[in-house]
C-alpha positions in Angstrom: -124.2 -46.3 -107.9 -126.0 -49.3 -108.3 -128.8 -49.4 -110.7 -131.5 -50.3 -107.2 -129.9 -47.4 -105.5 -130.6 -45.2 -108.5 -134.4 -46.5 -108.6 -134.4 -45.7 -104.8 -133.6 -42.5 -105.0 -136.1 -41.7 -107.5 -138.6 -41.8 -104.6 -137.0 -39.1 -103.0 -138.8 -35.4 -103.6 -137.1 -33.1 -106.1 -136.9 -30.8 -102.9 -135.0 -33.0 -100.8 -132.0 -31.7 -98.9 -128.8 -33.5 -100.3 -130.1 -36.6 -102.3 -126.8 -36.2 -104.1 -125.7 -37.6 -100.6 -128.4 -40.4 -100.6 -127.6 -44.0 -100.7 -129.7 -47.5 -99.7 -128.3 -50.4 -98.5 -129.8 -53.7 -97.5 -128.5 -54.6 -93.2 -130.5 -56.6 -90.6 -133.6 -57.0 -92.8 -134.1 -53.2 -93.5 -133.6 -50.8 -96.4 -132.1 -48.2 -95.1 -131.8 -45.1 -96.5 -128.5 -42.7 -95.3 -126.6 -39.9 -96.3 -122.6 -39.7 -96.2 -120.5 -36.7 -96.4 -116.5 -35.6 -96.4 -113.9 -37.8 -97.3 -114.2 -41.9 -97.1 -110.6 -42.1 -95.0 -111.6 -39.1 -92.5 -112.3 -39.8 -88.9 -115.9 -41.2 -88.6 -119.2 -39.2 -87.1 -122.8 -40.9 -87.0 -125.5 -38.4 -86.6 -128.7 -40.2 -85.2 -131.6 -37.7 -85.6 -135.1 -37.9 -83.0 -138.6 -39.2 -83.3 -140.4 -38.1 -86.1 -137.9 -36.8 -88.4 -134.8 -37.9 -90.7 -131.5 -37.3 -91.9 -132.9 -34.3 -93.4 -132.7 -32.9 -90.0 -129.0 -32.8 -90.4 -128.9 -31.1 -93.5 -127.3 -27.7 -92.4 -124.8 -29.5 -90.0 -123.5 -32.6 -91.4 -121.7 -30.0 -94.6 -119.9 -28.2 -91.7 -118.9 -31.2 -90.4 -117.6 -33.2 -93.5 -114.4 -30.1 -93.4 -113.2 -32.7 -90.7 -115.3 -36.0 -90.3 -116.8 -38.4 -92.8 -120.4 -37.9 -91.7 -123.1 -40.8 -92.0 -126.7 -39.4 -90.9 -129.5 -42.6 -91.7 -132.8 -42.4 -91.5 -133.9 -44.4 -88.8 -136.2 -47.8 -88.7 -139.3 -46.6 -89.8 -138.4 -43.3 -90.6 -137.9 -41.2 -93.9 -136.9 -43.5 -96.3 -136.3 -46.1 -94.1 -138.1 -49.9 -94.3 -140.3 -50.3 -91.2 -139.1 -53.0 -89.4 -141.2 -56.6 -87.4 -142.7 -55.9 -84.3 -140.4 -55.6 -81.6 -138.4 -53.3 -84.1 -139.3 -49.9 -83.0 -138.4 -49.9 -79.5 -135.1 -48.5 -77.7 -133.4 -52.1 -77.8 -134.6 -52.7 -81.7 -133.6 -49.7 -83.0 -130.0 -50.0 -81.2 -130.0 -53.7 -82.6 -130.8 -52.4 -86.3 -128.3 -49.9 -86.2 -125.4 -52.4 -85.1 -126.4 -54.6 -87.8 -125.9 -51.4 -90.2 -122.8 -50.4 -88.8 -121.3 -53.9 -89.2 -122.6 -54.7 -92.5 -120.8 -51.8 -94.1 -118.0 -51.9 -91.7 -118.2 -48.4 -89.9 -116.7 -47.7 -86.8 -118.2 -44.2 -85.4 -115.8 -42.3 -83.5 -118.2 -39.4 -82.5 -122.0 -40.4 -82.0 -124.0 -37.5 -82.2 -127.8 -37.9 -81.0 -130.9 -35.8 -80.9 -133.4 -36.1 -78.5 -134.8 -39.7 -78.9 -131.7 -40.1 -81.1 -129.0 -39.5 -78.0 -130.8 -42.5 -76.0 -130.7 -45.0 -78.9 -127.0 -44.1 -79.1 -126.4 -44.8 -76.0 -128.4 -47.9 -75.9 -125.5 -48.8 -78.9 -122.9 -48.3 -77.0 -124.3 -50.5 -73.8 -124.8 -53.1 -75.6 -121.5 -52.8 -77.4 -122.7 -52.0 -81.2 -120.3 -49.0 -81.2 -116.8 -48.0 -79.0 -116.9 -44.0 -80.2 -114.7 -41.8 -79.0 -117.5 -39.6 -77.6 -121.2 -39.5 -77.7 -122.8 -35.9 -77.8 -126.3 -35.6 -76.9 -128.4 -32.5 -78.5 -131.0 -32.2 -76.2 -131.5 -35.7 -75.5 -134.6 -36.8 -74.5 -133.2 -39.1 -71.6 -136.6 -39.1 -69.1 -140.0 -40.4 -70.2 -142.5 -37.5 -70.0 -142.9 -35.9 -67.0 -145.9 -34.8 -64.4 -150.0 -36.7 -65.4 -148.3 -37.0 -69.0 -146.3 -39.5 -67.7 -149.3 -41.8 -67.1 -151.0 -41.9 -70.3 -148.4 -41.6 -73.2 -147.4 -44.6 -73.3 -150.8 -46.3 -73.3 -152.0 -43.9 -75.2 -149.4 -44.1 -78.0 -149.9 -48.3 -78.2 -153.7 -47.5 -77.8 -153.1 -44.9 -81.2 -150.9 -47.3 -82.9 -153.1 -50.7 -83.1 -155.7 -48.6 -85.0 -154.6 -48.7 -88.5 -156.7 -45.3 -89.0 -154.8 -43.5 -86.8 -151.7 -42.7 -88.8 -153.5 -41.5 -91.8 -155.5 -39.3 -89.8 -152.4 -37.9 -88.2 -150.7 -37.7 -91.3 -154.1 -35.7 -92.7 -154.2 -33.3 -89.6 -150.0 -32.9 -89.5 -150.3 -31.5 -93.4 -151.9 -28.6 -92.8 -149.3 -26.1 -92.7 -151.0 -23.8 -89.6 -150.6 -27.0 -87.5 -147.1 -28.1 -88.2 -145.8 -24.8 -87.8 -147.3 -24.8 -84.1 -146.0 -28.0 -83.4 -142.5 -26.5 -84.3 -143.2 -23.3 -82.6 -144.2 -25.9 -79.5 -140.3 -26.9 -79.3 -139.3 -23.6 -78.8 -137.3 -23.7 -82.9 -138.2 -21.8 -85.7 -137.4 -23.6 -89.2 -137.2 -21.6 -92.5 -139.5 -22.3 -95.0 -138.0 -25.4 -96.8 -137.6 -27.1 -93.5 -141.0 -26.8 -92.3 -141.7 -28.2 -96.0 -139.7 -31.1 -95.3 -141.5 -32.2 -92.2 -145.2 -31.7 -93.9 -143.7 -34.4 -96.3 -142.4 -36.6 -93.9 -145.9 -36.1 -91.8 -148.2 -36.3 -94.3 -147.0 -40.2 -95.4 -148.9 -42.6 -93.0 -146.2 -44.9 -93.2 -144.0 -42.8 -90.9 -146.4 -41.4 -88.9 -147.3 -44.6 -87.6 -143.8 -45.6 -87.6 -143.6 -42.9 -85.2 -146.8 -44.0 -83.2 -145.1 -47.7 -82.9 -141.7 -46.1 -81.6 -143.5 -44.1 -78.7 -145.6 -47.2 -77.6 -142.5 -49.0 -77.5 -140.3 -46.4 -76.0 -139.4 -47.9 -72.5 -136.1 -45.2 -70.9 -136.2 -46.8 -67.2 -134.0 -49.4 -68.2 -131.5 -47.0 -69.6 -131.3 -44.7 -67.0 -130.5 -47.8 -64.3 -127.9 -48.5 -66.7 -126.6 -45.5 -68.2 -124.2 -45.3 -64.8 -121.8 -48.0 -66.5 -121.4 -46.1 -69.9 -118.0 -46.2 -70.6 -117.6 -43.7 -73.2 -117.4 -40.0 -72.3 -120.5 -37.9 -72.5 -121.2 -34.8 -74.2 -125.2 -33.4 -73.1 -125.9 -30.1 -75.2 -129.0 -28.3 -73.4 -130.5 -25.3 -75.5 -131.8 -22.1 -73.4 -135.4 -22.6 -75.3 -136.0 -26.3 -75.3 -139.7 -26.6 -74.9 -139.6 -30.6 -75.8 -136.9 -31.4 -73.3 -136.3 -28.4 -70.5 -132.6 -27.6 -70.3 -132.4 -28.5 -66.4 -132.9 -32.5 -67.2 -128.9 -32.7 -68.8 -128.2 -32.0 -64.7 -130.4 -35.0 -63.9 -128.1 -37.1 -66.6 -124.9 -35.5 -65.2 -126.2 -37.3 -61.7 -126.3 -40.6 -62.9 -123.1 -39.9 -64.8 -120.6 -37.7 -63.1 -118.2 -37.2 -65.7 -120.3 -36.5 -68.5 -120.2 -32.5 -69.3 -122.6 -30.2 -69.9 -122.8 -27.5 -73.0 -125.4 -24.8 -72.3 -126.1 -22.9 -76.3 -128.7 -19.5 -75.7 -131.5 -18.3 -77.5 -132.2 -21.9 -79.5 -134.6 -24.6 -79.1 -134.9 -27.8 -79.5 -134.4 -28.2 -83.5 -131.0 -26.5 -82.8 -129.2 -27.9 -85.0 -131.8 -27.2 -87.5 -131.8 -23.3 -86.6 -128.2 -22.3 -86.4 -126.3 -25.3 -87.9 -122.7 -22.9 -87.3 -123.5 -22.1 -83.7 -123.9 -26.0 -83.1 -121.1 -26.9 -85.3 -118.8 -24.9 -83.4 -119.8 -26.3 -80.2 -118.7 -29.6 -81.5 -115.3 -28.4 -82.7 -114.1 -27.5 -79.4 -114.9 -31.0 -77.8 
């Protein structure tokens, strides 16, 4: 490992889920931090994880599937360990554009893309634009729509409103470490995380830098252009909806299946939306039998 790597990873908590795993590369302007698992000449899966979190969100799953894949799970612009990249970055088209530029600077062609919620719309946003040819793309609950109902009128504004005040993220990141409130926000998903999970997130939420990372990725989050163009995905489509999903109701994967007739739809009980975060196996053997 290279001695920059090595100083890199210093900066990751003692507590952090594989750092063995870790690695930081330099691609499109960004340090980017990722984790790789399985062996380098295996068949090639890229876990994308959702707003807000990290590769550490992969943790229990990416193990399971490194028996058959070489698994790359990065933290995405902004995210984690992640550089934070120029305006313009943090939006749908940015973070697929980053992404391509990490894929081609270390030469990785994904056959499976695997996204969760936000995740699932930047890899397909990849493909469109032709940074990746997989095989498949699976969507864990993927947040396709923009919010619906009167939240649909201000999150938006709201979130660019939030983000141009430079207060804002480190009174988010003050209000999201208090254990009481994180755990609600989880329990507001419809998931339940063990203990060292929930720990994970406080530290991810409590560093400004991410949270308004995060705040910049929602004001910039545009999915209307997506959805007019999701029709013309070429690669077969995978939507997992989970029986509990309080983020993104299971009945939305029908509204994708509209717009793309082939794609197919996996229904998994009794989890939420952090499924693969709660039952890593059941998930994983979901994605063995596609």
């Amino acid at each position: 490992m290279a001695e920059a790597d090595a100083a890199d990873r210093a900066a990751l908590p003692d507590f952090w889920p594989h750092r063995e795993a870790s690695r930081f590369v330099d691609a499109g302007g960004l340090r980017w931090h990722l984790q790789q698992f399985g062996a380098a000449d295996a068949p090639l899966a890229l876990l994308l994880h959702g707003t807000g979190a990290s590769a550490h969100s992969w943790r229990g799953l990416a193990p399971l599937l490194a028996a058959r894949w070489r698994v790359v799970a990065p933290d995405l612009p902004g995210h984690g360990f992640t550089s934070r990249p120029p305006p313009g970055g943090l939006s749908l088209n940015g973070m697929a554009q980053a992404l391509a530029a990490l894929l081609s600077a270390l030469d990785l062609r994904p056959q499976w893309l695997v996204g969760h919620s936000a995740g699932a719309a930047i890899a397909a946003r990849l493909c469109l634009d032709g940074g990746a040819a997989p095989q498949a793309l699976v969507s864990l609950n993927g947040a396709w729509f923009p919010p619906g109902g009167a939240a649909g009128w201000w999150y938006a504004p709201m979130a660019r409103l939030l983000a141009l005040n430079p207060l804002v993220p480190h009174l988010a990141a003050w209000h999201a470490g208090n254990e009481r409130v994180l755990r609600r926000l989880i329990a507001g998903t419809g998931s339940r995380l063990d203990d060292a999970g929930v720990r994970q997130y406080r530290h991810l939420l409590r560093d400004p830098r991410h949270v308004g990372a995060v705040l910049a990725m929602m004001a910039a989050w545009d999915l209307p252009p997506l959805l007019r163009e999701l029709p013309r995905l070429a690669v077969p489509l995978h939507l997992v909806a989970c029986a509990h999903d309080r983020a993104v109701p299971p009945a939305l994967a029908e509204r994708v299946r509209a717009l793309v007739p082939t794609a197919r739809v996996h229904r998994l009980p009794a989890l939420g939306h952090l499924a693969h975060e709660e039952d890593p196996a059941a998930v994983a053997r979901l994605l063995a039998t596609l």
